[in-house]
VMD Tcl script that draws the C-alpha trace (Angstrom):
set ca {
  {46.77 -73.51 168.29}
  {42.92 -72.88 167.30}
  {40.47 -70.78 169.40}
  {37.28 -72.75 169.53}
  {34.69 -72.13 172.51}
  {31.97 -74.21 174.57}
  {29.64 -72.53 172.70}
  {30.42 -75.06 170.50}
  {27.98 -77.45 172.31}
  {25.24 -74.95 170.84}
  {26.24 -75.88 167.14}
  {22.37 -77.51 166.27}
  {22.45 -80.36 163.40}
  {26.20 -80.46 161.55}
  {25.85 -81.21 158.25}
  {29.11 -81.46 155.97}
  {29.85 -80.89 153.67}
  {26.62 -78.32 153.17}
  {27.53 -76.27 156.08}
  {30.92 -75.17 154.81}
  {29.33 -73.13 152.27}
  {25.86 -72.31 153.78}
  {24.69 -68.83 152.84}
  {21.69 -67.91 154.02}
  {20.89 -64.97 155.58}
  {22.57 -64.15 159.57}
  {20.17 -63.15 161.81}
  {20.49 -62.78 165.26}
  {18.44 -65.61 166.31}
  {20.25 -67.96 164.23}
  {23.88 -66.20 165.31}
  {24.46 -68.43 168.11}
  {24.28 -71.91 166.85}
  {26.13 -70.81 164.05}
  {28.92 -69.21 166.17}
  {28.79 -72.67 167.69}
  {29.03 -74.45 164.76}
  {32.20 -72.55 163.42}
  {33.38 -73.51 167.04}
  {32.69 -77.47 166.91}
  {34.40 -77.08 163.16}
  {37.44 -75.39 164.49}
  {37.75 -78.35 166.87}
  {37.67 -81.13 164.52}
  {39.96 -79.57 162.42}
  {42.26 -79.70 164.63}
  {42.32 -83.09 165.38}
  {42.61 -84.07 162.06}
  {45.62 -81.45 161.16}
  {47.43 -82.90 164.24}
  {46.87 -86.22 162.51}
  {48.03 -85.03 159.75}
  {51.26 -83.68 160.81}
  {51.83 -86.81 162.95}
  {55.29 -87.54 163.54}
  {56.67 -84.00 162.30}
  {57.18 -83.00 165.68}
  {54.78 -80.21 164.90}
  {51.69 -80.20 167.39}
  {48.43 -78.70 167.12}
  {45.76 -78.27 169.80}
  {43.01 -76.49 170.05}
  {41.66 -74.08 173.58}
  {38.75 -72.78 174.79}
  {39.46 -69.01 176.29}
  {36.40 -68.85 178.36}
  {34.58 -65.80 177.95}
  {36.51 -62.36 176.99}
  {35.35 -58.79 176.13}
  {37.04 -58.35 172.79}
  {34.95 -55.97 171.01}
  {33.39 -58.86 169.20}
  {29.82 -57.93 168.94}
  {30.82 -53.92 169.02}
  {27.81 -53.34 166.38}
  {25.25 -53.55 168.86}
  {23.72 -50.79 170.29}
  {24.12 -52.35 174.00}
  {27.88 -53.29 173.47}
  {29.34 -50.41 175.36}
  {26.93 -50.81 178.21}
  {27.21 -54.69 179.10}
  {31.30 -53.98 178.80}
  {31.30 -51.45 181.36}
  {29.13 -54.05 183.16}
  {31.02 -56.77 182.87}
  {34.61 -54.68 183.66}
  {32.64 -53.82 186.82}
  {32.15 -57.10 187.82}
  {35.59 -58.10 186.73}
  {33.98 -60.67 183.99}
  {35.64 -61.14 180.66}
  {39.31 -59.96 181.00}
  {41.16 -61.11 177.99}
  {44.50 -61.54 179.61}
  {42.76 -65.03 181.22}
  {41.85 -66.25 177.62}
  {45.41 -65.44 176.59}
  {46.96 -67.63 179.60}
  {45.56 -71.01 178.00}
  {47.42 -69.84 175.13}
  {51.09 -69.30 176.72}
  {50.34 -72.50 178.45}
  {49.90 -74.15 175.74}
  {53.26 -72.90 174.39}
  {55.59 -72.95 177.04}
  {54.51 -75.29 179.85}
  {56.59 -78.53 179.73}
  {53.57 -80.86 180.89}
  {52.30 -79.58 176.68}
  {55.54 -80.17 174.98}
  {54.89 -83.05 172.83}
  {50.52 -82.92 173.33}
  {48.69 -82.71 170.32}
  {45.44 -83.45 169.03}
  {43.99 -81.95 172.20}
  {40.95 -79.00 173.51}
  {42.06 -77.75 176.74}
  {39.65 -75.45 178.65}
  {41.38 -71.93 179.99}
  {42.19 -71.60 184.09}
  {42.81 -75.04 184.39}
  {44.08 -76.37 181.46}
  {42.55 -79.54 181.45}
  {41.24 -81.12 178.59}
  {37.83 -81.09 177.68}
  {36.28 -83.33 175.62}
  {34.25 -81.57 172.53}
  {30.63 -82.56 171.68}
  {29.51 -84.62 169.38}
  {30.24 -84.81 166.93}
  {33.35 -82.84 167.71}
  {35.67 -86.22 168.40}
  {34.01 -88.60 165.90}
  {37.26 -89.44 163.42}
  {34.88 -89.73 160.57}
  {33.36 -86.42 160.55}
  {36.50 -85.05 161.09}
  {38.29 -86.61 158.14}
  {34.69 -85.89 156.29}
  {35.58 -82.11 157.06}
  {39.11 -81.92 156.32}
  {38.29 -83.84 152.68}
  {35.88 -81.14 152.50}
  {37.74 -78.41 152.76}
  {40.34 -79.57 150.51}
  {38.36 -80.14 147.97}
  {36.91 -76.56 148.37}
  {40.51 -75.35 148.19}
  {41.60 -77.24 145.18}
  {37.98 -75.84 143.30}
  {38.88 -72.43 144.09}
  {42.36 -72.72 142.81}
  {44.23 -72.70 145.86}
  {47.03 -75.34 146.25}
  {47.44 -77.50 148.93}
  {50.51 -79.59 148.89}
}
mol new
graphics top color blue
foreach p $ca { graphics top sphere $p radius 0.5 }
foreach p [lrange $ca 0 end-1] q [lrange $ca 1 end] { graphics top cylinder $p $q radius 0.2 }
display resetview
């Protein structure tokens, strides 16, 4: 399983393979789309390794936890007071993302799903944004990637 997020849906313009090694400077204007963009890229991995590992009987999905106070973001100065806000209004409790992912695991109506991006409470799927399900940019990404693998010396098969 792969965490990915609606925040994907904020990703901006994709652009492989140019985006897999993009290095400009992070600011915190720019932080969200490219949060989202790391998102919409976990999700079309994941289709493709499920395609890959068709018939295997290995399956690979990918979940959206919802929102969760995980520390992530503990840098900023307001960190510790929005997650004493959010604990007060009983927002962001990590044990909810974490029930998508047992689901996932262990609930019969899964065994056997793959290639999937369910969304956490209800376990439905949710259908990514584009370009998040177009085959082509997915198989774009994963050719991508292994070709950034094999040029850094790292073996694939």
């Amino acid at each position: 399983m792969n965490v990915a997020s609606e925040a994907s849906r904020r990703h901006g313009e994709l652009k492989l393979p140019e985006d897999l090694t993009h290095t400009s400077t992070f600011t915190m204007r720019g932080s969200s789309e490219l949060y989202g963009k790391t998102k919409l890229l976990d999700i079309m991995f994941t289709a493709e390794l499920a395609r890959q590992l068709a018939g295997t009987g290995v399956t690979v999905n990918a979940l959206n936890p919802g929102f969760n106070v995980t520390g992530l973001g503990r840098e900023l100065w307001f960190a510790p007071i929005l997650e004493r806000i959010l604990k007060l209004l009983h927002l962001g409790d990590p044990s909810k993302g974490a029930d998508i992912i047992t689901r996932l695991a262990v609930e019969p109506e899964y065994h056997g799903v793959t290639e999937g991006y369910f969304q956490v409470g209800t376990g439905k799927p949710i259908t990514p944004v584009h370009p998040g399900g177009d085959v082509a940019m997915q198989k774009t990404l994963w050719n991508s990637t292994k070709y950034l693998f094999l040029q850094r010396g790292f073996l694939l098969e």
